[in-house]
C-alpha positions in Angstrom: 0.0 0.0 0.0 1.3 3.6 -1.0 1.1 6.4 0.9 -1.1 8.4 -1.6 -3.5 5.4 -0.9 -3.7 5.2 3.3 -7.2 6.4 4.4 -8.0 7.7 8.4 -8.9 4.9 10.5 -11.4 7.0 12.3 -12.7 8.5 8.7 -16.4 8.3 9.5 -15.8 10.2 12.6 -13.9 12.9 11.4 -16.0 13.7 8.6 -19.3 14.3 11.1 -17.0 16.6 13.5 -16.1 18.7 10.6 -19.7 18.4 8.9 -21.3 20.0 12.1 -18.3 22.3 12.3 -19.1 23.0 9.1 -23.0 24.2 9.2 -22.3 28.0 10.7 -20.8 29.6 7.8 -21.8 32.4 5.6 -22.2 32.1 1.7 -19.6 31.0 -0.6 -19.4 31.9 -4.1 -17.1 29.1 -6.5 -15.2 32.0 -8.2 -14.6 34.9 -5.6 -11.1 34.9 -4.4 -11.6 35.8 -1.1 -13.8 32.8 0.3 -13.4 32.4 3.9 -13.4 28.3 5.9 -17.0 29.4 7.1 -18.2 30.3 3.9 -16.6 27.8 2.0 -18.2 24.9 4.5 -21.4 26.6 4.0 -21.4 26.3 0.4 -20.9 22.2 0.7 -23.7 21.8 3.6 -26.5 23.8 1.5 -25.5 22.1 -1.8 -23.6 25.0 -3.7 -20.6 22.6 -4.0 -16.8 24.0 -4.6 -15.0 22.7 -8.0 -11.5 22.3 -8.9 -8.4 20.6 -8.9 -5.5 21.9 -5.7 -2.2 20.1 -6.8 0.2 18.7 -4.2 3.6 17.2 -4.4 6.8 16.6 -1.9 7.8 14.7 0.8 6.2 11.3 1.3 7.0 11.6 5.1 4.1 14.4 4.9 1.6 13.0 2.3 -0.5 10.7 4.4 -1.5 13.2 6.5 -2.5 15.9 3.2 -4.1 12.8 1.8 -5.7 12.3 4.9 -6.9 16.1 5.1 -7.9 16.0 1.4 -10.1 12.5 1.4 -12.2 13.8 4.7 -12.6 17.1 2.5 -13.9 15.4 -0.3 -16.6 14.1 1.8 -18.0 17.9 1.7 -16.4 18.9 -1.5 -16.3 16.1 -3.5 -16.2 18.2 -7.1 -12.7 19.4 -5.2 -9.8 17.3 -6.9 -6.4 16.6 -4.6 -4.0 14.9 -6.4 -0.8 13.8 -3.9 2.2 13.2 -5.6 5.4 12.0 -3.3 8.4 13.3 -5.6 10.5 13.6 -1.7 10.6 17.1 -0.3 13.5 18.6 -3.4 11.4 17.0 -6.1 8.2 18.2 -4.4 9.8 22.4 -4.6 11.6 21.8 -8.0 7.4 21.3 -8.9 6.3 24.0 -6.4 8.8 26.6 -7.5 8.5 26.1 -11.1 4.4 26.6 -10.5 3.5 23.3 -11.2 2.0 22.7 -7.9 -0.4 24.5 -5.3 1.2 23.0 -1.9 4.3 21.3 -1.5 4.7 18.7 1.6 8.3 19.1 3.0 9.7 17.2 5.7 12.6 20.1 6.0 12.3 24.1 5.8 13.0 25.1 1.8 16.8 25.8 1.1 18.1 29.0 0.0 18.5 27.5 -3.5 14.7 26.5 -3.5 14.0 30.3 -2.5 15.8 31.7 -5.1 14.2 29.4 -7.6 10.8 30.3 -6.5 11.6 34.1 -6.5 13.0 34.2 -10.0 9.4 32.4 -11.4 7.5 35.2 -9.3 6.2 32.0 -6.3 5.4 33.6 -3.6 4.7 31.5 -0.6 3.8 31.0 3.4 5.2 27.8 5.4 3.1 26.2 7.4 3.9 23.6 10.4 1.4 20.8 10.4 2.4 18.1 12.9 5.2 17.1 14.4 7.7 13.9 13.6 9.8 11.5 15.5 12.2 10.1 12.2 12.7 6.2 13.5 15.6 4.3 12.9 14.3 0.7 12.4 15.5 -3.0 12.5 13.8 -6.4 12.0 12.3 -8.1 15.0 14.8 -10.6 14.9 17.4 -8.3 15.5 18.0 -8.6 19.5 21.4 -6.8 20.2 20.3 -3.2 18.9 18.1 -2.4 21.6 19.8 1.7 21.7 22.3 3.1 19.2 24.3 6.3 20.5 24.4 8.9 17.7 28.2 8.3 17.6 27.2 4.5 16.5 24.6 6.0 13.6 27.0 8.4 12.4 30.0 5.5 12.5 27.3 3.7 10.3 26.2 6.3 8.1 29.5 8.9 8.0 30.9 9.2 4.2 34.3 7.8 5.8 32.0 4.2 6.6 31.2 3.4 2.7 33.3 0.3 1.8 34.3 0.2 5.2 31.8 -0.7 7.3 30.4 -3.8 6.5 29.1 -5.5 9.9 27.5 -4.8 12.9 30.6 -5.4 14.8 32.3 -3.1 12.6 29.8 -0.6 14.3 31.1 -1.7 17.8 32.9 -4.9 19.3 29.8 -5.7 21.0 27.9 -6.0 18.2 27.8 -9.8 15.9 29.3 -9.9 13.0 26.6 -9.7 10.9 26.4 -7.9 7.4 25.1 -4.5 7.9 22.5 -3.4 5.4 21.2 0.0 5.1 18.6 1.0 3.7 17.1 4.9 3.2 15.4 7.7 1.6 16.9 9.1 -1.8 19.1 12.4 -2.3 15.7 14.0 -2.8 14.3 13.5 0.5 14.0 16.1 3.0 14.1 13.2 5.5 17.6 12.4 4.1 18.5 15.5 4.5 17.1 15.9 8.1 19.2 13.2 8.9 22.5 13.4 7.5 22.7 17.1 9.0 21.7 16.0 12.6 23.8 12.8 12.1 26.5 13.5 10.1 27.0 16.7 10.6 26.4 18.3 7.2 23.3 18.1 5.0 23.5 15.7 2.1 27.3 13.8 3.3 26.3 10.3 3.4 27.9 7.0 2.7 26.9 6.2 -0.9 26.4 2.2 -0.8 23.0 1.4 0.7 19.7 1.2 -0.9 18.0 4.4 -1.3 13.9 4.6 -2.4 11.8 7.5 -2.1 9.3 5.3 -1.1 8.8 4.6 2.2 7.6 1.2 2.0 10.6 0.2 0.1 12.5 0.6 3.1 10.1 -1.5 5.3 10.7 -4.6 2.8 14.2 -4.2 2.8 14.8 -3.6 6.5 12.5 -6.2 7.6 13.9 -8.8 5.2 17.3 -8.6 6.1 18.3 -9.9 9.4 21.2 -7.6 9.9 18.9 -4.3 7.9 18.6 -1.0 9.4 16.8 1.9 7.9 15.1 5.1 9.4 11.8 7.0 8.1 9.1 8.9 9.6 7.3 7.8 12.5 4.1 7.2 11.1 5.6 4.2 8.5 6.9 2.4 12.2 3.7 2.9 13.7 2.0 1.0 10.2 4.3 -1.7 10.3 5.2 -2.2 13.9 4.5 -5.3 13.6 7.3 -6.1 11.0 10.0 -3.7 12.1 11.2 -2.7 16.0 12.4 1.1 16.6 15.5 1.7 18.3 16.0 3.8 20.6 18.1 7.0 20.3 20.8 8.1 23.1 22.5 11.6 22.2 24.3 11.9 25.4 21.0 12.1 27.9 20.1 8.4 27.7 18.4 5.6 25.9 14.7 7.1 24.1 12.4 5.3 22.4 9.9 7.4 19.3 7.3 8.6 20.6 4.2 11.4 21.1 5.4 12.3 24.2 9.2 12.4 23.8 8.9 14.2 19.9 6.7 16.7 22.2 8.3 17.1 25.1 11.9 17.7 23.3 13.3 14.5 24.7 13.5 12.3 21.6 17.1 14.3 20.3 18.0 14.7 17.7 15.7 13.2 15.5 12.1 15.3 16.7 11.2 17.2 14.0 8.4 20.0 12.4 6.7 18.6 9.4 5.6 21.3 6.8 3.4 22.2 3.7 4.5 25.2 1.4 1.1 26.7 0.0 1.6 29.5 -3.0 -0.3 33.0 -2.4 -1.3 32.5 -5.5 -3.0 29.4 -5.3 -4.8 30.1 -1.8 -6.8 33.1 -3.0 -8.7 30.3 -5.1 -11.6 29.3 -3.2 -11.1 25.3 -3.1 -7.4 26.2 -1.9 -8.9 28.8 0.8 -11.3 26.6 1.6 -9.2 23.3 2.2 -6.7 25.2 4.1 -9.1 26.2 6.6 -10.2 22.4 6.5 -6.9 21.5 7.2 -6.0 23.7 10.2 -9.7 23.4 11.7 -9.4 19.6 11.7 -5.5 19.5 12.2 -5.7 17.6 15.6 -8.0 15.2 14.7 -6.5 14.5 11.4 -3.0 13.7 13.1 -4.3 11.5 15.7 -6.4 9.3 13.2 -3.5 9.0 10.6 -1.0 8.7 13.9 1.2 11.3 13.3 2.1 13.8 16.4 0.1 16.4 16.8 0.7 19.9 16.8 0.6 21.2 20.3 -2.5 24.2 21.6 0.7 27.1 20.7 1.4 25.7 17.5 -2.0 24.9 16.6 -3.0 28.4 16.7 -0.4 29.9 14.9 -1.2 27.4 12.2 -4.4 29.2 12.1 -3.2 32.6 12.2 -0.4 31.7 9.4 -3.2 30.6 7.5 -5.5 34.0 7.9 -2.6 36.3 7.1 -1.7 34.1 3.9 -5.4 34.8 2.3 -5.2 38.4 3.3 -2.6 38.9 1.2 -2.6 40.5 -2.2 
């Protein structure tokens, strides 16, 4: 199963909350470029229904939970089109930048670079934090001596200086068996990959060169769970799917041994791999009023829409300036 194709355990649910939520708007128009969330849910609960297609792209750390958002707002919009692609976070603003997208998902903040490109094509933009992330580093079940890797260990594994070098676990550390060490992780294109070499490594993008990158997600989970001495590392979420193939290992940067979780991405204990998950959203695009309209969707139903498709929600502070981020972006221009 792709991410573009997970659905909301709770969808049912969700949907009613956001229905009712929904009936104490004003009018919507399809057409004016200043529709508001109230007026925009009162246009789907007396029948004047929205139309359109809001294009998305980017990180596939962050499109489960847009293509979460975008299925429950089909339920009241359903002439509203959502497309998801999962390109990784650079292929996702290559799109976005060159104005082939409304909203890019990014699980890193845009580079300079990516500014610049945006600029010169006249994209003009607002980021906005949308939940919160606790990048895993997985093995298979069967794997009983990794039970905490020190960031020192990750980095001896993952460093440039390891590639044709370190081959085993016990290349890792004496302790360790001598198993073959296979790695497996995102492509050069993923802002998870990027997340990751700079915390680990110590400089975006430097990365030993002979493991098995994908851009998809899943990839990793086949690979890491079908190799007894595999280890890979992806969002939090694709654990919490395949828990039951895959065990997460806990992360000790000099404070202890801590295990990926709500609490610890939350709380700032789970270092250094906690981490802001982001969607990019072109002024442009969100005077439309299916963008305006599924933004508002978005940061209304935000908490509910994390929890169902587990990813960590935003806390009450962040929550409402997601809001606010998103009433200053549709006052502009």
């Amino acid at each position: 199963m792709t991410s573009g194709q997970r659905r909301l355990s709770a969808v049912a649910t969700a949907a009613l909350v956001v229905s009712l939520a929904a009936a104490c708007g004003g009018d919507a128009k399809p057409g004016s470029s200043e529709s508001t969330s109230s007026a925009a849910a009162s246009a789907g609960s007396e029948g004047g229904q929205l139309s359109g297609e809001i294009k998305v792209d980017g990180s596939s750390t962050v499109a489960p939970l847009t293509q979460a958002a975008a299925e429950l707002f089909g339920e009241e919009q359903a002439q509203v089109k959502i497309p998801v692609g999962t390109s990784g976070t650079g292929g996702g603003f290559e799109k976005f930048c060159a104005g082939e997208t409304d909203i890019s998902n990014a699980s890193r903040p845009i580079k300079d670079e990516e500014k610049a490109a945006c600029e010169a094509k006249g994209i003009k933009f607002t980021e906005l934090t949308v939940a919160t992330d606790a990048l895993t580093v997985v093995v298979p079940k069967e794997n009983d001596w990794a039970t905490c890797l020190t960031t020192d260990q990750l980095k001896k594994m993952w460093e440039p200086a390891a590639e044709g070098k370190v081959k085993t676990w016990k290349d890792v550390d004496a302790k360790f068996p001598a198993e073959e060490l296979k790695l497996y992780g995102p492509g050069t294109d993923s802002g998870t990959f990027d997340y990751f070499t700079d915390e680990i490594n110590g400089e975006e993008g430097a990365s030993r060169k002979d493991y098995s990158p994908s851009e998809n997600d899943n990839d990793i989970v086949t690979g890491v769970a079908g190799a007894k001495g595999g280890l890979g590392y992806f969002g939090f979420t694709y654990f919490e799917e395949n828990a039951d193939k895959l065990k997460a290992v806990e992360i000790d940067s000099g404070n202890g041994c801590t295990a990926p979780s709500v609490e610890a991405a939350q709380n700032g204990t789970y270092t250094p791999l906690a981490r802001p998950l982001f969607v990019y959203v072109s002024a442009t695009a969100a005077k439309r009023p299916e963008v305006s309209a599924f933004l508002d969707y978005y940061a209304t139903n935000i908490s509910t829409i994390a929890k169902d498709a587990k990813y960590i929600p935003l806390n009450s502070e962040q929550e409402a300036k997601l809001k606010a981020d998103i009433t200053t972006l549709k006052s502009q221009g």
